[in-house]
N, C-alpha and C positions, 0 to 999 in steps of 0.2 A: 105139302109144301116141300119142294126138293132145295138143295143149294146145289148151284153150279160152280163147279171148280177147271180147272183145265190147265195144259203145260206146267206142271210142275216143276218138271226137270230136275228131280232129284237126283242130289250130287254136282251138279253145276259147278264148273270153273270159271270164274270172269277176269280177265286177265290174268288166268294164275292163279286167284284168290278164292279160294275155295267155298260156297257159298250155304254149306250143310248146319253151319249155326245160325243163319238168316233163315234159311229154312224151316228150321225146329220155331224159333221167334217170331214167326207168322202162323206153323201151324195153332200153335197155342190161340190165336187169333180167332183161329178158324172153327175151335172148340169151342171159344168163348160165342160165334156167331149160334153156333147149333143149338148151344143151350136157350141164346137168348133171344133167339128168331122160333126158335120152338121146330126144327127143323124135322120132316118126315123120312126121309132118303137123299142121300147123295148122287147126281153125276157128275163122274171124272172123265171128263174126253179128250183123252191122250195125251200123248206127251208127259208120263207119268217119272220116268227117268231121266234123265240127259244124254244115257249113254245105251246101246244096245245090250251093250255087258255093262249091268252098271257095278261099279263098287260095293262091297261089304257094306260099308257103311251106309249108303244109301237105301239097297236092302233093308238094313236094320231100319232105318226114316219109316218105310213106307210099313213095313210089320207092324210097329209100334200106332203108326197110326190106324191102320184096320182094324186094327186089334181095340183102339179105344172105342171106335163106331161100331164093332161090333159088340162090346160089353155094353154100353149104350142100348143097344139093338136098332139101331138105325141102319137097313140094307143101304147098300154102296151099288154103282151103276157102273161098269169101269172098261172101258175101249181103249187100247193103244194105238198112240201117236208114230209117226214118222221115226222118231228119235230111237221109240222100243220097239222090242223086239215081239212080236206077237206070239211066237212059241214062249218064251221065258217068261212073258204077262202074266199068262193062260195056264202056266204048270197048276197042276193042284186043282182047276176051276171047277171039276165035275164035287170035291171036297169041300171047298170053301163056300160052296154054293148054302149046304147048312148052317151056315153062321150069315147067312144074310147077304155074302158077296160076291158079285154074281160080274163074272168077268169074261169078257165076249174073247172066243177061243180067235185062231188066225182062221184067214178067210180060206173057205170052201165051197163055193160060186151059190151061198144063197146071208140074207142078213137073220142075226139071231137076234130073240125077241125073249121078254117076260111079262108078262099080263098080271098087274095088277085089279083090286077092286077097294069101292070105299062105296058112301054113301049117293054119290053119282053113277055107277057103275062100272063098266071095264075099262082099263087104262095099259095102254099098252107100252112100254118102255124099248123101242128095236136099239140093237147095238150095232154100229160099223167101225169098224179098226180103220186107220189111213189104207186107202188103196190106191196104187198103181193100175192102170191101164193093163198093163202086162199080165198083174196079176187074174185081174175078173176075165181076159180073155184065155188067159189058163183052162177056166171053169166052164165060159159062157162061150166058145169058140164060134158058134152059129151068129154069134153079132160082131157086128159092124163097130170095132173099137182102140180109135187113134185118140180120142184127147181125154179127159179125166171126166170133161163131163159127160161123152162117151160112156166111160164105165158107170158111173152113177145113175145114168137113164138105164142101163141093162139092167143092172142091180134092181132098180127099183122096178121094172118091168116084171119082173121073177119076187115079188114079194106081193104077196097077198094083204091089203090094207085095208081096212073097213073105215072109210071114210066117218063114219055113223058115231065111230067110237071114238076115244080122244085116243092120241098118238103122237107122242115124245120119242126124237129123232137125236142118240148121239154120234157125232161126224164129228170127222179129224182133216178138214178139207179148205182151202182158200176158196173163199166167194166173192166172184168179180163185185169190187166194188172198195171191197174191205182194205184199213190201214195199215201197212205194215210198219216194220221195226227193223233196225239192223239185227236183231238177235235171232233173226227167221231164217229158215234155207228159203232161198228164192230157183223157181224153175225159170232158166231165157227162154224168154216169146210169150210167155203167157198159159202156157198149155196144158197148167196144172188149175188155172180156175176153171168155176162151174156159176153159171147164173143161178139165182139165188130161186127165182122162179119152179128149178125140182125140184124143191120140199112142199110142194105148196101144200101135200097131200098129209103134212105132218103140222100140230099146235103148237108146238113146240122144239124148235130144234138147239139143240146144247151144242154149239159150236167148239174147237179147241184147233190149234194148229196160228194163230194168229195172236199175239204179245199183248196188244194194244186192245182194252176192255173197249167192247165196240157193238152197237146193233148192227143190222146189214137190211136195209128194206124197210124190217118190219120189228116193232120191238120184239117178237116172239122168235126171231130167225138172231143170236145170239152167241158174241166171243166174249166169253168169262174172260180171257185176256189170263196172262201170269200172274202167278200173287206177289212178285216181287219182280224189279226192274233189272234186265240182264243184260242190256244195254244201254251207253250214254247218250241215244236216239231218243231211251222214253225218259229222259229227265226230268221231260215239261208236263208230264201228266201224272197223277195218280191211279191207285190199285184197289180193285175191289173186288166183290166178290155179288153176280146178282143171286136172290132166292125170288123161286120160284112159285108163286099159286095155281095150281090147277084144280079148279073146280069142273062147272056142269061143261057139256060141249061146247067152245066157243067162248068160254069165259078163264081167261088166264090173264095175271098180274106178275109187273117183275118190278121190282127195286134191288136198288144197290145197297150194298156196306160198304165202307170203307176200309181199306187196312193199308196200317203204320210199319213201317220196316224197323227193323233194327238199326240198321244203315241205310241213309238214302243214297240215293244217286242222284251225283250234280256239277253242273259245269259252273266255273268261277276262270272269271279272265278279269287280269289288272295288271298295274305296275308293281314291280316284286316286291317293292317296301309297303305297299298297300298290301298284297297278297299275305306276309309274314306278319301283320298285323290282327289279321281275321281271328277270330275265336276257336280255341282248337278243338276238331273235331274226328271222331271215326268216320264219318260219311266216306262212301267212294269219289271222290271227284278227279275231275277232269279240269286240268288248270291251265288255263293257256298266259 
């Protein structure tokens, strides 16, 4: 039973308002899920920071929490997103790896993997950091590669996949289809999506790179979405977190939790003497 997590974004600014005590306030959330979901392993797919050099502080966010899964002993799954930096991720990963967390290095033109086993037998976990086009032709120069889902078909062309077995897919990537949020980087034209169609080879794919909790296709192709709202786009929706069951081949289950923020995010429009009347609150709002 994995739980899916993704964009973090630790350390975030939102207008200014710096958002590392909402953070701490939902991760407590996130321990309360683990316990009470009964949870076996973590993946985190990307977007783990907000910033490529994040802050000290932020730093300290994410220590403290690895540190709690790992006293726990529940291994962590961890790929960096767009936002981080994949060398700064990966410090340390060949070390950390005996404490159970197991953090996909920057890209060197093939995908890294860990093999699980339970009562069903082999279970493979691959890890992909966000990739650039640029980048996999760096490595893979004998292919043919202009758009992202370009590099994703090469990629996965040079990984060896045994269909046979089960296989859990973490990606940091936009799939045509999916909803965005003003709190995303957007590429003009399009030419950062990929059809959702190449994973097909994988049970499960842990999406991250996209705000908005969302399936794509199929409920097993998957955006954990942010655990907290970072723009006044996702107002109108809430925040969750799904867990995952993967049993025998072919048999995987997903539900959601829900998580409550410390402060919501909300738009309120009125006349001023109505508006100064409302009940006062910390929430972020947006007041027209």
């Amino acid at each position: 039973r994995f739980l899916h997590l993704a964009d973090l974004h630790i350390g975030k600014r939102v207008n200014g308002f710096s958002m590392i005590e909402d953070q701490k306030f939902v991760f407590e959330q996130v321990y309360n899920v683990i316990e009470n979901e009964k949870i076996d392993g973590i993946i985190m797919a990307g977007d783990i920071y907000d910033k490529n050099v994040p802050v000290a502080e932020a730093v300290t966010v994410l220590d403290e929490f690895l540190t709690a899964l790992s006293v726990r002993q529940i291994p962590v799954f961890l790929i960096s997103g767009n936002h981080d930096s994949a060398q700064r991720i990966s410090y340390f990963s060949a070390l950390v790896r005996s404490a159970g967390v197991y953090v996909t290095e920057a890209f060197e033109g093939r995908m890294q993997s860990v093999t699980l086993s339970d009562e069903y037998g082999e279970l493979t976990v691959w890890m992909l950091p966000f990739l650039r086009p640029q980048q996999v032709k760096r490595f893979l120069p004998e292919e043919k590669i202009v758009t992202y889902q370009d590099a994703m078909q090469a990629v996965l062309r040079q990984t060896p996949i045994d269909g046979k077995k089960r296989n859990i897919l973490l990606c940091h990537q936009f799939i045509t289809g999916a909803v965005k949020s003003d709190s995303e980087e957007h590429t003009v034209g399009g030419l950062d999506q990929i059809d959702a169609a190449v994973f097909d080879a994988f049970d499960y794919v842990a999406l991250g790179h996209i705000h908005r909790p969302q399936r794509v296709r199929r409920e097993t192709l998957r955006y954990a979405g942010s655990p907290l709202k970072y723009s006044f786009s996702e107002a109108d929706y809430g925040k969750s977190v799904p867990v995952v069951d993967v049993r025998e081949k072919g048999c995987i289950d997903v539900h959601t939790v829900p998580l409550s923020p410390m402060r919501d995010v909300r738009r309120v429009e009125g006349m001023m003497d109505e508006l100064m009347r409302m009940p006062y609150s910390e929430d972020y709002v947006w007041v027209t």
